[in-house]
C-alpha positions as CSV (number, residue, x, y, z in Angstrom):
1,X,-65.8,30.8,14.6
2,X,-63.1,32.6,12.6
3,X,-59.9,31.1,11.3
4,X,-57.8,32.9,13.9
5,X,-59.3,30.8,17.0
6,X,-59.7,27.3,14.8
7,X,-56.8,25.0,16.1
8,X,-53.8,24.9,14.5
9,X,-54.2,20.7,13.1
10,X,-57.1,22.6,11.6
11,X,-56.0,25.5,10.0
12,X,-53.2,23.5,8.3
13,X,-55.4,20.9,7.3
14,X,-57.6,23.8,5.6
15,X,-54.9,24.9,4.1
16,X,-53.5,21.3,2.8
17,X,-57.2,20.9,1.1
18,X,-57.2,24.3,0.0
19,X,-60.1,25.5,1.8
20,X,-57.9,28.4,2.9
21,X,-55.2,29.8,1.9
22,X,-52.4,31.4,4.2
23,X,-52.9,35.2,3.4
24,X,-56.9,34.3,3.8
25,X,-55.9,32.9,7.8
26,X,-53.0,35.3,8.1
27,X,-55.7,38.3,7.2
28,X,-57.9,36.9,9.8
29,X,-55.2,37.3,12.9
30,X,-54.3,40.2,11.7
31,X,-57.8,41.6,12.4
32,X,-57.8,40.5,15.9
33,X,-54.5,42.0,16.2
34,X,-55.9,45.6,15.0
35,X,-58.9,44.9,17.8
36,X,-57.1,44.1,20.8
37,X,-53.2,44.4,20.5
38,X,-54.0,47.9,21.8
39,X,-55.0,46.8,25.0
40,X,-53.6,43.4,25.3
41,X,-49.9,44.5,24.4
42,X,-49.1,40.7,23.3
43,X,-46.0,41.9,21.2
44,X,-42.8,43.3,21.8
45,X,-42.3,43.5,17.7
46,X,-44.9,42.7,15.2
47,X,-44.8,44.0,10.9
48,X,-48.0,43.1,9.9
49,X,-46.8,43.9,6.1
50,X,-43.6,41.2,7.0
51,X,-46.3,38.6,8.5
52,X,-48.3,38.9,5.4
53,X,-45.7,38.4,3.0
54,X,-43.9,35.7,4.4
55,X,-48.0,34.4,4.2
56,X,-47.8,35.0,0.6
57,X,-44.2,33.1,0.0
58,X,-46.3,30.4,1.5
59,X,-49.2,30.5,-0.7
60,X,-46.9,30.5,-4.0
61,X,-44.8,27.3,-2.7
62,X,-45.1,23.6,-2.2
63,X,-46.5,22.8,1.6
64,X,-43.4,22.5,3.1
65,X,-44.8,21.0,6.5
66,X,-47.5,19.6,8.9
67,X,-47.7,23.4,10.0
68,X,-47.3,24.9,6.3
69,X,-49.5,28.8,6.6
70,X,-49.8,28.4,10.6
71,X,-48.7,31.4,12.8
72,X,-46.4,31.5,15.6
73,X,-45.8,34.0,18.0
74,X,-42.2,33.5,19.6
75,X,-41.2,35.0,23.1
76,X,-38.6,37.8,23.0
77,X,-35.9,35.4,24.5
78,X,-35.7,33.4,21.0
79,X,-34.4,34.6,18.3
80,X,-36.0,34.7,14.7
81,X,-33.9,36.0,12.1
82,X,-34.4,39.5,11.3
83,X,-36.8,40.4,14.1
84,X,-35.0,42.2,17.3
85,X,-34.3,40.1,20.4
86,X,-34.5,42.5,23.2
87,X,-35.0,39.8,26.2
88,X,-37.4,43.3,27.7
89,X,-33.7,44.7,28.8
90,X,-32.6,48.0,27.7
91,X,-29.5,46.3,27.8
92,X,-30.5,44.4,24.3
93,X,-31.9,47.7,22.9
94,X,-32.2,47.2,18.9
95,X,-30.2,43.9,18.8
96,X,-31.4,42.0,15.7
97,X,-29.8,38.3,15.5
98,X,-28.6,37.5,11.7
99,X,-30.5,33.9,11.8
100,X,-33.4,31.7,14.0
101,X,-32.8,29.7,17.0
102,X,-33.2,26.0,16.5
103,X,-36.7,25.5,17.5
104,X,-37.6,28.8,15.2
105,X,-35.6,27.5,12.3
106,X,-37.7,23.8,13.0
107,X,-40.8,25.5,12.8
108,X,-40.1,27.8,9.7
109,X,-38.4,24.0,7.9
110,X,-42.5,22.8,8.7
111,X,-44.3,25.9,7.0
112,X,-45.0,27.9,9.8
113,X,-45.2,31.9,9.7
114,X,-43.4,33.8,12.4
115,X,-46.0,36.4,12.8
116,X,-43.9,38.0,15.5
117,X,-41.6,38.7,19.0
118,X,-44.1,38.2,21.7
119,X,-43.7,40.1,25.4
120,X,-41.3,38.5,27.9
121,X,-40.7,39.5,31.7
122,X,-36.7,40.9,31.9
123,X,-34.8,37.6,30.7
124,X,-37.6,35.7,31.6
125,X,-37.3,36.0,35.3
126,X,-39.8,37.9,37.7
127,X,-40.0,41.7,36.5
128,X,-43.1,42.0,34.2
129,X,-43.9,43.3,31.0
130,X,-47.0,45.1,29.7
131,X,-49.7,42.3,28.6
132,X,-52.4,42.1,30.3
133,X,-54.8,39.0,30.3
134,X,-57.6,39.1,27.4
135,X,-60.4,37.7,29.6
136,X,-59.5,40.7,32.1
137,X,-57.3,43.7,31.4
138,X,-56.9,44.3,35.1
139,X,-55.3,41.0,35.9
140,X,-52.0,39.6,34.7
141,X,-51.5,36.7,32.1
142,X,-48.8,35.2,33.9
143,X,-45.1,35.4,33.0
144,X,-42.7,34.9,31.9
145,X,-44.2,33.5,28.7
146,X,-46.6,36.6,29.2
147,X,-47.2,37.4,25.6
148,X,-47.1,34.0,24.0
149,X,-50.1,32.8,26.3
150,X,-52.2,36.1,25.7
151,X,-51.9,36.2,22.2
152,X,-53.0,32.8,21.2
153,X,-55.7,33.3,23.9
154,X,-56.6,36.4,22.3
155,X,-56.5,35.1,18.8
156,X,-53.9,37.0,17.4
157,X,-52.1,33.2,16.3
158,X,-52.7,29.7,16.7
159,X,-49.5,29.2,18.4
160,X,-46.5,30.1,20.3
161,X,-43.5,29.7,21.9
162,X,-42.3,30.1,25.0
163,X,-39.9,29.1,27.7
164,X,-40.2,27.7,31.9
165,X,-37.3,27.9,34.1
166,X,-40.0,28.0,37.4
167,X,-43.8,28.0,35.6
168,X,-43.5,30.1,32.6
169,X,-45.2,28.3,30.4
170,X,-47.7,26.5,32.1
171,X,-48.9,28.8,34.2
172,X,-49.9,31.8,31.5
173,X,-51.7,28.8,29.8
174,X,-53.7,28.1,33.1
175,X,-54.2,32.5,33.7
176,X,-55.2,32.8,30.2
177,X,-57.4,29.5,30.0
178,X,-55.3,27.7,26.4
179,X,-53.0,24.5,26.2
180,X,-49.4,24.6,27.1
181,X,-46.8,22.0,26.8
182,X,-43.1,22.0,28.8
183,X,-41.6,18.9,27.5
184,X,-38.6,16.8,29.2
185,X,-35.6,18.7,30.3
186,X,-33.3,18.9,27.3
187,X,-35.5,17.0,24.7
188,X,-35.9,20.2,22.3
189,X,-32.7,22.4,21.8
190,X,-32.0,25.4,23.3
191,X,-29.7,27.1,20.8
192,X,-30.7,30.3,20.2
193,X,-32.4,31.3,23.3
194,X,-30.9,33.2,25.6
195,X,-30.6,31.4,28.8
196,X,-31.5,31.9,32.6
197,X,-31.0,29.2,34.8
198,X,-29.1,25.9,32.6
199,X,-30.3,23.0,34.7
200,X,-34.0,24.4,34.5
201,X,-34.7,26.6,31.3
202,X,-37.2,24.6,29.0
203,X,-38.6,25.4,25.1
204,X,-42.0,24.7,25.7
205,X,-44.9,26.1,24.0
206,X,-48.8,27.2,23.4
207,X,-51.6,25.9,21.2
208,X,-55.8,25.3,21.5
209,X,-55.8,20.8,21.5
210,X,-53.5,18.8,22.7
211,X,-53.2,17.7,18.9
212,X,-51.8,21.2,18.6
213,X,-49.0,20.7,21.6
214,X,-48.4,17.2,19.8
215,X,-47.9,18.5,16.4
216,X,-45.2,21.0,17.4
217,X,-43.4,18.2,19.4
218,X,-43.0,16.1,16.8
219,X,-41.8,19.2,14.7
220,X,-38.9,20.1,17.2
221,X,-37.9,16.4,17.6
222,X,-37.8,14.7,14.3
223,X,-40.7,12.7,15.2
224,X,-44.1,11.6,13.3
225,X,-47.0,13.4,14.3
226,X,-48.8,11.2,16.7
227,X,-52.5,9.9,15.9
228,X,-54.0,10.8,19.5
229,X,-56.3,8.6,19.4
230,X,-54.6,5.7,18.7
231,X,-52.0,6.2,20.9
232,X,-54.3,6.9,24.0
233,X,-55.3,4.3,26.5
234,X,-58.9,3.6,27.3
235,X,-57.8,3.8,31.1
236,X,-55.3,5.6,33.0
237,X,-54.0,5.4,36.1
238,X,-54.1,9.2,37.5
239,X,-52.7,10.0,41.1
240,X,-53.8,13.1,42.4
241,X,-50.6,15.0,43.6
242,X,-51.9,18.0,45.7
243,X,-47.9,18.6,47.0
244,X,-47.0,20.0,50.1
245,X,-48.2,22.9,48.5
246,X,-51.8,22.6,48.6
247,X,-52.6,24.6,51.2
248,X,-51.7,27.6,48.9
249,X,-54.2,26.3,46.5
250,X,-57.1,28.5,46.2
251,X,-60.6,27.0,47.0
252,X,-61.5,27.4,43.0
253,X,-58.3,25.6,42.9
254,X,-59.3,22.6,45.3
255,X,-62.7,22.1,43.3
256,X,-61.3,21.8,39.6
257,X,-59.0,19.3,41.0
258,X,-61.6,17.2,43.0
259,X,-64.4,17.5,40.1
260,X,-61.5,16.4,37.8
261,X,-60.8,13.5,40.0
262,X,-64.6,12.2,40.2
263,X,-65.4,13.1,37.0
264,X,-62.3,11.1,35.6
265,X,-63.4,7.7,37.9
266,X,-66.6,8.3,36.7
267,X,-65.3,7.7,33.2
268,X,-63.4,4.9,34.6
269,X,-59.9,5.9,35.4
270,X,-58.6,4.5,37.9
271,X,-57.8,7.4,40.3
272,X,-56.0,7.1,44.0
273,X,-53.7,9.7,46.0
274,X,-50.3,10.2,44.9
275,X,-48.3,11.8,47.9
276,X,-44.8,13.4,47.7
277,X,-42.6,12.9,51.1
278,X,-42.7,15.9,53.1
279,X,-39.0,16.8,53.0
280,X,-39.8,17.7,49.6
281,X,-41.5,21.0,50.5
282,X,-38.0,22.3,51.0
283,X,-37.2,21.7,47.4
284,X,-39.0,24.9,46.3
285,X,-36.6,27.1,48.1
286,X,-33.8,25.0,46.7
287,X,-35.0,25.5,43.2
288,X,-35.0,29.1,43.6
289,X,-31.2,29.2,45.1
290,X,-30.1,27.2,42.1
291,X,-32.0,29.7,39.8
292,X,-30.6,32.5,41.1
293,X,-26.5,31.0,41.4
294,X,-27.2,30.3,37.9
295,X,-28.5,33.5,36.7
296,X,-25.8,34.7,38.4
297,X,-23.4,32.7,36.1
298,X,-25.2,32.7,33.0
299,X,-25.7,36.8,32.6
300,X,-22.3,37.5,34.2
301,X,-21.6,40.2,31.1
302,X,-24.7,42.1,32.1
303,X,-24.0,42.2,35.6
304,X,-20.2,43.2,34.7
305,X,-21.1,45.4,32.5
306,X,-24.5,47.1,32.7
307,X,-25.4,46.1,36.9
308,X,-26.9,49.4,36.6
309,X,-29.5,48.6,33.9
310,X,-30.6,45.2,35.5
311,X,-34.2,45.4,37.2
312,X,-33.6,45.7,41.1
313,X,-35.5,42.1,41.7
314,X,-32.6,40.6,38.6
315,X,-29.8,42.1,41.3
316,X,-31.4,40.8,44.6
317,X,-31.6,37.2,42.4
318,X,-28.1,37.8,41.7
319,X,-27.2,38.7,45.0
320,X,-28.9,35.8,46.8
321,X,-27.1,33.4,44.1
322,X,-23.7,34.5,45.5
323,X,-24.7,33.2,48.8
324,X,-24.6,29.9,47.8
325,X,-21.5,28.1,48.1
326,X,-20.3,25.1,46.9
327,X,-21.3,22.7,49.2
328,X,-24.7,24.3,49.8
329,X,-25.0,23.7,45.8
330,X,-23.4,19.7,46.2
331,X,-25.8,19.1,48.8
332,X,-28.8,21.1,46.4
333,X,-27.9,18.6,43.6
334,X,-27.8,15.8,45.4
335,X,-31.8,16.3,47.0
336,X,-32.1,17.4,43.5
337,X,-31.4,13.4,41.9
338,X,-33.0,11.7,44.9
339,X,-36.5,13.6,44.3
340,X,-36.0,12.7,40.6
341,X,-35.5,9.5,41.6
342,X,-38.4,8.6,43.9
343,X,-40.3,10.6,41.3
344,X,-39.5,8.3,38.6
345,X,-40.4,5.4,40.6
346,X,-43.7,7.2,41.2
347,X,-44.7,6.6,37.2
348,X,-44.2,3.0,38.0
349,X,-47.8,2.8,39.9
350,X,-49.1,5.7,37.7
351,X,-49.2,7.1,33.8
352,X,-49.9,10.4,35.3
353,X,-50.4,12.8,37.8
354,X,-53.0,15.3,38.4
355,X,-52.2,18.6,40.0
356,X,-52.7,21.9,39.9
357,X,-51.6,24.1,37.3
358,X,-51.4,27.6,39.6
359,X,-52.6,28.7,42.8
360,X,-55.6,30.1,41.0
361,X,-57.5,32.5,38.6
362,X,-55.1,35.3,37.3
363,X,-54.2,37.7,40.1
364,X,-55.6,41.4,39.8
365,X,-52.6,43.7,38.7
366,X,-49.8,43.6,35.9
367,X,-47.1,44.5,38.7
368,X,-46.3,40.5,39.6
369,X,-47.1,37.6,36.5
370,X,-48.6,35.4,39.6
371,X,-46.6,32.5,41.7
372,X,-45.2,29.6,40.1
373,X,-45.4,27.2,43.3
374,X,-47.3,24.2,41.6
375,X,-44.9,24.6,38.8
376,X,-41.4,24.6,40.4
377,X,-41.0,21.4,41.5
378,X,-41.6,19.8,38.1
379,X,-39.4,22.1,36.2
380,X,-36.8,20.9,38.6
381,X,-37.4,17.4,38.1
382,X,-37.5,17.8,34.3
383,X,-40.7,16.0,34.1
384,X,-43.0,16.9,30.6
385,X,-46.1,18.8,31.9
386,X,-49.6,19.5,29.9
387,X,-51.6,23.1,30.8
388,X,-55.7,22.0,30.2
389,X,-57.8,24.7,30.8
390,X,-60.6,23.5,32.5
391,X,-63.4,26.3,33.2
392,X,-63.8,29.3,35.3
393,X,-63.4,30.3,38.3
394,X,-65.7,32.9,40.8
395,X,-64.0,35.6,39.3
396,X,-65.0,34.7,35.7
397,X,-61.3,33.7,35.1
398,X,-60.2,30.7,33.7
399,X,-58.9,28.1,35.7
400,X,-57.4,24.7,34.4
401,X,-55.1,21.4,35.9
402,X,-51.9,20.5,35.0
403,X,-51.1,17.0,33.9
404,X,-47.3,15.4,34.7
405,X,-46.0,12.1,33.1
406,X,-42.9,10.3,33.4
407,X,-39.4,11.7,32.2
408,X,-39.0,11.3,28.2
409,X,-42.8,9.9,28.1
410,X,-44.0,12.9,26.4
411,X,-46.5,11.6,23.5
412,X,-47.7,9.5,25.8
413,X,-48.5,12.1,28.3
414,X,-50.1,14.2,25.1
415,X,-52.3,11.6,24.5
416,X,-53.4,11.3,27.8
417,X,-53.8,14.9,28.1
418,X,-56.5,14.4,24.9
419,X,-58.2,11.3,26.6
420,X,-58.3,13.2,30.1
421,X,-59.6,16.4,28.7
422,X,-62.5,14.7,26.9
423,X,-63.9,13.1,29.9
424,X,-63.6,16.3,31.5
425,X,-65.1,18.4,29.3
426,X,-67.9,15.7,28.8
């Protein structure tokens, strides 16, 4: 296998021991970026001759961090100093921001190399880009984190960032078959990315392990990097949360989360039903009004001021915001704590939940990134949720689960991601 695929843990480690240097691993993405880029349109800016000699600086200085030579490809909602922030609006045309966002500055203070801005849908809401999913060029990779989850699935870098508002990050990582990581609602700072929707809009991020996912977390919040291993359980209690959703679960769907469930009480989890209240199925809708009232709010200079150059399905978002009134939004909020709530109390009789990651494989077409209804509801509840890719589906797609842990509880759900994803692959 060449450097470019290896996780990230390991290319750093290589690079710690000096058994490769940056340039050497740099060199090696850069080749699958001159092979594919082409075709999978990962980027919305990318200098190779920048990438490589901010791999040199590394090379010539002391390891500055757990991810010291590692690349990172960071959605085009973020800014990174010196590279253009466009958001996929011609409204944002050539705008290059004078320094990093918070999470890019983090990553840059641990030795990581911003190879480059990756393709994001229009302010990371519904209108697509133009990547198109490596394991299929006829099929989407998902949005809005569209370019972060197709290049480190197409081994142009180890790792990327992106963001979820509804399932922007987890679901690309289930269409294009890699890890991905939404942490807790507010845990890793926002500053510096251009917002959406405040109560929902979430730094999360790619990587190939859940050691990878792990080692960025503790990057963005201060922490140790966790041993995995040490910190996992031997046994877990998993519910199985198919949400009043599941009926739009595909039947490829339906099987990788029953042959998860068996296999996992086979490796002796203990593994029982986890069932939401059926009221909740209205929270979807509710998600989406609260999305849209606080687009509404957050871009109100580019609807004042360039309406024209917004996407038509930006306006109708816009437009169905300003239906909602204030006591439509009071009584939103308030279903919005209760669900959180009884959710919370849910992780008193589990350590995680077991549900679907997507409705199934990537759908055919770049016109639409795919529907986030098994990711919705936990953006809303601010929960930390783990993309594991899983297999393939009948289409030859990949298809994985999504794992949900308790609010804040986020190393712990990383290491059960690890534990889970071992018995499943075994």
């Amino acid at each position: 296998m060449t450097p470019n695929f290896w996780t990230a843990m390991d290319a750093a480690a290589a690079i710690r021991r000096g058994d490769l240097s940056a340039v050497d691993l740099m060199t090696s993405c850069l080749a699958a970026i001159a092979e594919r880029e082409e075709e999978v349109c990962a980027f919305a800016h990318f200098d190779p001759e920048q990438a490589l000699a901010e791999a040199r600086d590394r090379d010539l200085e002391g390891p500055r961090g757990p991810l010291h030579g590692v690349p990172i490809g960071v959605k085009d909602i973020i800014d990174a100093a010196g590279m253009p922030t466009e958001c996929n609006s011609p409204i944002y045309h050539g705008y290059v921001p004078a320094r990093d966002a918070a999470c890019v500055g983090m990553v840059r203070a641990a030795g990581a190399v911003v190879i480059g801005k990756t393709v994001t849908t229009e302010f990371a809401h519904f209108t697509p880009g133009r990547t198109r999913n490596p394991h299929n060029l006829a099929h989407t990779p998902g949005g809005s984190s569209s370019g972060s989850g197709a290049g480190v699935a197409a081994g142009m870098f180890h790792l990327a960032f992106g963001t979820q508002t509804g399932g922007s990050v987890i679901r690309p990582a289930a269409f294009c078959g890699i890890w991905g990581f939404k942490p807790t609602f507010n845990t890793v700072s926002r500053e510096g990315v251009k917002p959406l929707a405040d109560s929902f809009d979430t730094v999360g991020w790619y990587g190939r392990s859940a050691a990878d996912l792990a080692l960025v977390h503790a990057v963005l919040t201060g922490a140790n990097p966790p041993d995995l291993a040490e910190l996992g359980k031997d046994s877990y209690r998993i519910g199985v949360c198919r949400t009043p959703m599941w009926h739009m679960a595909d039947p490829a769907v339906r099987e990788a989360i029953e042959r998860a469930a068996t296999a996992l009480a086979g490796a002796g989890h203990r593994v029982e039903e986890a069932t939401l209240p059926a009221h909740f199925e209205g929270l979807w809708e509710d998600h989406l009004d609260i999305m849209a009232l606080e687009a509404g709010r957050g871009l109100v200079r580019e609807r004042t001021h360039h309406w024209d150059l917004l996407s038509e399905r930006m306006r109708e978002a816009m437009e169905r915001g300003f239906t909602v009134g204030p006591e439509k939004e009071l009584a939103i909020r308030h279903r919005f704590d209760a669900a959180r709530a009884h959710v919370d109390g849910m992780f008193d009789t589990f350590d995680v939940l077991l549900t679907p990651s997507a409705p199934g494989e990537a759908p055919e077409g770049i016109e639409t990134t795919g529907n986030a209804v098994f990711n919705r509801l936990w953006t809303m509840l601010g929960t930390p949720c783990a993309a594991v890719p899983t297999g393939r589906g009948p289409k030859g797609l990949p298809v994985g689960v999504q794992l949900v842990g308790r609010r804040y509880a986020d190393r712990s759900l990383l290491a059960a991601a690890d534990r889970i994803a071992a018995a499943l692959s075994g």
